[in-house]
N, C-alpha and C positions, 0 to 999 in steps of 0.2 A: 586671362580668358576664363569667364563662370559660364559654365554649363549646368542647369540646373532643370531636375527631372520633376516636373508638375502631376499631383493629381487629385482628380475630381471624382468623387463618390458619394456628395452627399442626397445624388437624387437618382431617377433610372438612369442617368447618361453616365455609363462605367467610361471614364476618360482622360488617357494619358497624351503629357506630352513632352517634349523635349527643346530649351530656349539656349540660345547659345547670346550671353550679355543682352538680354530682355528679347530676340528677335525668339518668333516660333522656327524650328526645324523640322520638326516632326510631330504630328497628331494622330494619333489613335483613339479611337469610341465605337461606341455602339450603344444606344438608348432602347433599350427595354422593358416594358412594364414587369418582366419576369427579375429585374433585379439579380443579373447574373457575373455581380463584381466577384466575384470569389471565385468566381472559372476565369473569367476572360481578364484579370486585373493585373494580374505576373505573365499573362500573353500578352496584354500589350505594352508592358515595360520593356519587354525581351523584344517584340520585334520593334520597336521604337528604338531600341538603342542600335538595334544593326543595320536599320531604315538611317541611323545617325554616324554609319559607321564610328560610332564610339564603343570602348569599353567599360563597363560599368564604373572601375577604379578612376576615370575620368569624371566622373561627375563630381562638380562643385556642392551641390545642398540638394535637395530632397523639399520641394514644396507641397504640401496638404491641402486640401480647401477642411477647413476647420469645421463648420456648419453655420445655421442649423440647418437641419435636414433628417433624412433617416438614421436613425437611429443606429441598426444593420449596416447599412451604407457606409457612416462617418467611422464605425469602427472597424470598417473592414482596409478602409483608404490611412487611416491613422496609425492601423496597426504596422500596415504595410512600409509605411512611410518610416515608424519609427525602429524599426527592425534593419531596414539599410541604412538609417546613421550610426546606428548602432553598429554593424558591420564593417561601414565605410571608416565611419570615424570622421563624419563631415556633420555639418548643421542642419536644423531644423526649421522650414519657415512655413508658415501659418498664413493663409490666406481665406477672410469672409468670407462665405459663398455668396453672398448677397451683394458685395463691392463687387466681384468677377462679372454677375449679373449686370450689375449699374451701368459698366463702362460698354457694354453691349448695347445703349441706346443709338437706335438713327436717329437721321435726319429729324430733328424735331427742335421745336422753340418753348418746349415745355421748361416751367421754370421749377417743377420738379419732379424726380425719377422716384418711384417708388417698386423695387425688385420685392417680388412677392413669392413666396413657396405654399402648396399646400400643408396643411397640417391637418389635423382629424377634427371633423365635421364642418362647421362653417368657419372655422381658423385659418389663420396662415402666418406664416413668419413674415414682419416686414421691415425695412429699412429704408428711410426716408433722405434722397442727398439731393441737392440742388443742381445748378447747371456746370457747374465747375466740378460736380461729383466729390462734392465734399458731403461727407455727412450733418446732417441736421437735426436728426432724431432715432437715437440708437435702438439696434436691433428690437420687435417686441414681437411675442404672440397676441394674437388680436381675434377677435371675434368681427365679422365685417357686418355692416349694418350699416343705413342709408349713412350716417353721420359719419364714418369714417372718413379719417384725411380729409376732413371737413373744413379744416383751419388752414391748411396749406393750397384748398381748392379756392377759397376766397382772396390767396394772395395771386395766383396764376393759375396757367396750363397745368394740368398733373397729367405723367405719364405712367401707367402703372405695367408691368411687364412681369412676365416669366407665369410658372405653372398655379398660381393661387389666384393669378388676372382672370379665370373662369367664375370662380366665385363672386366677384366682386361685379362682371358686367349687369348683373340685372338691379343690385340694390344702389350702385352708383352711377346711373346711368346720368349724364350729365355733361352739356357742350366745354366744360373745363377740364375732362376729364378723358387722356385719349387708352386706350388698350393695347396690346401686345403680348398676347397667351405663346408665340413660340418661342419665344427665348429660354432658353435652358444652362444651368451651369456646364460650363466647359473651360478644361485644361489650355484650353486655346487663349481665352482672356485672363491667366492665368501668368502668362509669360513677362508681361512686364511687371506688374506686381511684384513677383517674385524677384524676379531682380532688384528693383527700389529697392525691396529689405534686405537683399543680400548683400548690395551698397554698403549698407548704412548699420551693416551688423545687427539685423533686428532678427535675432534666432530666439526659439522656443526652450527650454530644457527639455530635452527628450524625455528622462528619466520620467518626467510629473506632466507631460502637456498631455492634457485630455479634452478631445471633442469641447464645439459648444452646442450642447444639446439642446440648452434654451428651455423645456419640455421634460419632467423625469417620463423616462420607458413605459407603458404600459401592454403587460401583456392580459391580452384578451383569451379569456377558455371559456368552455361553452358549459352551459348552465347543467349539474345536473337532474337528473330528472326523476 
């Protein structure tokens, strides 16, 4: 029996969850533009495990969503993540935020899923999978402009989803081309994922796994004067 504790930080949706052999049992979130994982992120491990009547020493692995994403966010979920294997003395597993995204497509005959994040200014992180949600073209940041995904819109349908599909509605405006801005990372599509790898022994080293930030940090400070 793997019971295995999911979680999502790499965007506003601070979100835990709890998968007992790939099924979800318990969800905990709350999406934010205030970015309040560092208050609410060990509140909802806590009440997610008692929501699961489990105890912590119960838990099988410790799943992360990896990135990209915020920067703040990924290491506030990674740190977290990596501090109870540590503890536990259980494994580590690693999950794209952008695969979690993928398998969140409806109903659609798109021949392919393109899960998008904001990044700063006209960017966004993107990843490109087909109708089987296999990957096709690995994670990139990108600047969006008419011609984007311009070569997979000539083979089919393209569906573009998650919080970067805002930037993109007015320069790809196009009958091959469908939309879907509310989809969000979540711990929820998280649960079988994490399983698969836990299957198949596909763990992290705690010690050295670091975010994928895709992006180095930039801190911005104001000009002086």
């Amino acid at each position: 029996m793997a019971y295995i504790l999911n979680l999502e930080t790499a965007t506003t949706n601070c979100s835990v969850s709890i998968a007992k052999e790939g099924e979800l049992m318990v969800l905990k979130e709350h999406n934010s533009a205030n970015f309040s994982h560092a208050e609410q992120l060990h509140v909802f491990i806590q009440e997610a495990l008692e929501e699961a009547a489990l105890q912590i020493t119960q838990l099988n692995a410790i799943a992360v969503s990896k990135g990209p994403g915020s920067y703040t966010g990924l290491r506030i979920g990674v740190s977290a993540a990596k501090g109870l294997c540590f503890a536990l003395n259980i494994p580590l597993i690693s999950i794209p935020t952008l695969t979690s995204m993928a398998i969140q497509r409806k109903d659609t005959d798109a021949s392919f899923v393109i899960p998008v994040l904001d990044a700063r200014r006209m960017e966004v992180y993107s990843t490109v999978f087909n109708q089987k949600n296999e990957e096709v073209r690995g994670t990139e940041a990108e600047v969006i402009n008419e011609d984007s995904f311009e070569e997979y819109e000539k083979q089919g349908k393209v569906l573009i989803l998650g919080s970067g599909a805002e930037k993109c509605l007015e320069p790809l405006r196009s009958k091959n081309i469908e939309f879907d801005t509310a989809i969000i990372p979540s711990a929820k599509e998280m649960c079988s994922l994490s399983y698969e790898k836990y299957a198949s022994n596909n763990f992290e080293d705690v010690a050295y796994f670091e975010p994928f930030y895709l992006k180095d940090f930039v801190l911005l400070t104001k000009k002086k004067k």
